[in-house]
C-alpha positions as CSV (number, residue, x, y, z in Angstrom):
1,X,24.7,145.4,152.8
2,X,21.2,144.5,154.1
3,X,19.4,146.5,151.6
4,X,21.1,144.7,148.7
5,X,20.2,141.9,150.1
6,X,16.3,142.4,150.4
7,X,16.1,144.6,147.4
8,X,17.8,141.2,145.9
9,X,14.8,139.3,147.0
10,X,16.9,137.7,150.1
11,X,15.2,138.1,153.9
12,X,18.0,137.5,156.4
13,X,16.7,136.2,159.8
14,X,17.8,138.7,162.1
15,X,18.8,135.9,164.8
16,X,20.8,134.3,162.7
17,X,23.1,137.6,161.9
18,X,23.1,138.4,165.4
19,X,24.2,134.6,166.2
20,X,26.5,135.1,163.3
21,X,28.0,138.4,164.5
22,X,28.4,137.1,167.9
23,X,30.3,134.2,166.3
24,X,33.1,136.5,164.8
25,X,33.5,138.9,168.0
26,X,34.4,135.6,170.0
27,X,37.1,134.1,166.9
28,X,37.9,138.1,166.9
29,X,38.3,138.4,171.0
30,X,40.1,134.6,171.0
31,X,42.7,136.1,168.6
32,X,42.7,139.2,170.7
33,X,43.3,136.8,173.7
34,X,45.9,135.3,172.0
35,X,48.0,137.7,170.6
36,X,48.5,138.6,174.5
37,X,49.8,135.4,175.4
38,X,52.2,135.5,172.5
39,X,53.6,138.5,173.8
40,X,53.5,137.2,177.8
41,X,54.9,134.1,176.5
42,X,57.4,134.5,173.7
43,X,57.9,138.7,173.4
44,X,56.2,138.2,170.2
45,X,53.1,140.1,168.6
46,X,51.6,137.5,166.2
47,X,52.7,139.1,162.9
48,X,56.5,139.4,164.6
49,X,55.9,135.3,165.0
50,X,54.5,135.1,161.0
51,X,57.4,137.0,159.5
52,X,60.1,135.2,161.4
53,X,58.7,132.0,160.6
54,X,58.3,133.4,156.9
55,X,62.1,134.7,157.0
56,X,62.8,130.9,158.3
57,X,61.0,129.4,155.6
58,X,62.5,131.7,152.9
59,X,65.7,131.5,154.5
60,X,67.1,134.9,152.3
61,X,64.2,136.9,152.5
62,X,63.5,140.1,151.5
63,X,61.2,142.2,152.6
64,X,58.8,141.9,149.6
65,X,59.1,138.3,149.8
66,X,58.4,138.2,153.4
67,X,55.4,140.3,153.3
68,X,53.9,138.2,150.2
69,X,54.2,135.2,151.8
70,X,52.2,136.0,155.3
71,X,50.2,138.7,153.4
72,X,51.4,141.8,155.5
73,X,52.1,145.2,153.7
74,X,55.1,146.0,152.9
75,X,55.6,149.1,155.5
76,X,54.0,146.6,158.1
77,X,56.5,143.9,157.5
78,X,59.3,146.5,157.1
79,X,58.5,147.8,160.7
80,X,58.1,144.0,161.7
81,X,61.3,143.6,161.0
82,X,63.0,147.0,162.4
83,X,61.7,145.3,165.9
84,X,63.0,141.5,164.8
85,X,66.4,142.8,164.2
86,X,66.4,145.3,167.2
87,X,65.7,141.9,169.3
88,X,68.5,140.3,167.4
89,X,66.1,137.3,165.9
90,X,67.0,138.4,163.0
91,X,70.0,139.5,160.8
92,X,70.6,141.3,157.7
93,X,72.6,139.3,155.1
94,X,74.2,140.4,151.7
95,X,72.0,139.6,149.2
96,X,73.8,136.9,146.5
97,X,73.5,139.2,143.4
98,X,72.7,142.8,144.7
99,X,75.2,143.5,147.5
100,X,72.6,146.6,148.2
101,X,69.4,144.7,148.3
102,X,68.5,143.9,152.1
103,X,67.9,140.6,152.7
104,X,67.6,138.7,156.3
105,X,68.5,135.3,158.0
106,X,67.2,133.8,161.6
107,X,70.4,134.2,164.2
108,X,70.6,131.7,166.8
109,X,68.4,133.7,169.2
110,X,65.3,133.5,166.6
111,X,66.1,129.8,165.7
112,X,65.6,128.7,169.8
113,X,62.6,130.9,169.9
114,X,61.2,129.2,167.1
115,X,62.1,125.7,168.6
116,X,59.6,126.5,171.1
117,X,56.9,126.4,168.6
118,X,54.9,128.7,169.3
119,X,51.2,128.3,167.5
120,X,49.9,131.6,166.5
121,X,46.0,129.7,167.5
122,X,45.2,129.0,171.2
123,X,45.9,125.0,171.8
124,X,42.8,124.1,172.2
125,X,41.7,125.0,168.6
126,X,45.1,123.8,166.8
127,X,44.6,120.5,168.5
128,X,40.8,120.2,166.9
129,X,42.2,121.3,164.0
130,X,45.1,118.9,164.1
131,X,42.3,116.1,164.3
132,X,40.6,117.1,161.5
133,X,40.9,115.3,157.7
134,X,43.1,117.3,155.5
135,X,39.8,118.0,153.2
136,X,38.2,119.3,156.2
137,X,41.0,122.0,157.3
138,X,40.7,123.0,153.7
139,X,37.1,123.3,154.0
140,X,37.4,125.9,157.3
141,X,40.0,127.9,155.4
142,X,37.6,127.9,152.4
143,X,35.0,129.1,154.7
144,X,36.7,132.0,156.6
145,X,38.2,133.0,153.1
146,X,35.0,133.4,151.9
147,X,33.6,135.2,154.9
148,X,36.8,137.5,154.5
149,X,35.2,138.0,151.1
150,X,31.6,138.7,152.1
151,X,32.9,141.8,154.5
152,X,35.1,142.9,151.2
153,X,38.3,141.8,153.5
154,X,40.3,140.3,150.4
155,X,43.0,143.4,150.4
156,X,42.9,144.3,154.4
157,X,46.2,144.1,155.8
158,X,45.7,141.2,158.0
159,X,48.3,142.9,161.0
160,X,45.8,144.5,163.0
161,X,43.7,141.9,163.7
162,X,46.6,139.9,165.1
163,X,48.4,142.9,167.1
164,X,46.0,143.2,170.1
165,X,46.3,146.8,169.7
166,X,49.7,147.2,168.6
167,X,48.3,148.1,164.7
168,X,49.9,151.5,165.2
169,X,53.2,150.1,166.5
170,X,53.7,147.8,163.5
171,X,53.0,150.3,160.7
172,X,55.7,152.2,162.2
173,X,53.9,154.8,164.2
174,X,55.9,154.0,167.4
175,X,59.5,153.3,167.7
């Protein structure tokens, strides 16, 4: 990536990609930090948290639809949810025009969690956030979308940066 960028023409001052990569390992190591309290906290890795919220939101969710909307694989979410319905925070529910399809409801259990609120982002930060105009939370999600872009991120399966290790547990390598 450096060499297309100086055969482009562009110098990048090394400080400033140092500073810059330093930036990312603390957001990545906060995350990492996070994800740990989750699980201290709640018994929930981050993208467990995401997909029950999502299967709240969609109330009759399917897999697919679950994994689109907290842009998970499909195997990921589909180990996801293996674990949400083995902790009963989830249950499977006949689907309204395929009896065979497999769709999924919160049960009671997942509905309290969820009252709890848990933030996937360490207070501090969703409370800066929170205090931020609408434009400008839209502006720091344009940002790290774009950064996501510049390290060719756009298709990465966002799980394993979330897990705190526990990548190989939600593919399904671990049961």
């Amino acid at each position: 990536m450096l060499v297309a960028h100086l055969e482009a023409g562009m110098a990048i001052n090394e400080h400033l990609e140092e500073d810059i990569i330093a930036a990312l390992r603390r957001i990545v190591r906060g995350i990492d930090v996070r994800s740990r309290s989750l699980i201290d906290e709640f018994g929930l890795t981050g993208p467990q948290l995401l997909v029950l919220r999502a299967i709240d939101r969609l109330e009759d969710a399917s897999v697919s639809a679950a994994a689109r909307a907290v842009t998970l694989g499909q195997s990921t979410t589909s180990g996801i949810i293996r674990r949400l319905l083995r902790e009963k925070l989830i249950r499977r529910a006949p689907a309204q025009k395929d009896r065979r399809e497999r769709r999924f409801r919160v049960t009671a259990r997942g509905r309290r969690l969820l009252d709890m609120k848990p933030s996937l982002l360490q207070d501090r930060f969703a409370r800066e956030l929170g205090r931020l105009e609408q434009f400008e939370q839209t502006q720091v999600l344009a940002t790290l979308q774009q950064i996501a872009n510049m390290m060719e991120l756009e298709e990465m399966d966002a799980a394993p940066v979330l897990t705190s290790g526990t990548a190989l547990e939600e593919k399904g390598g671990e049961e």
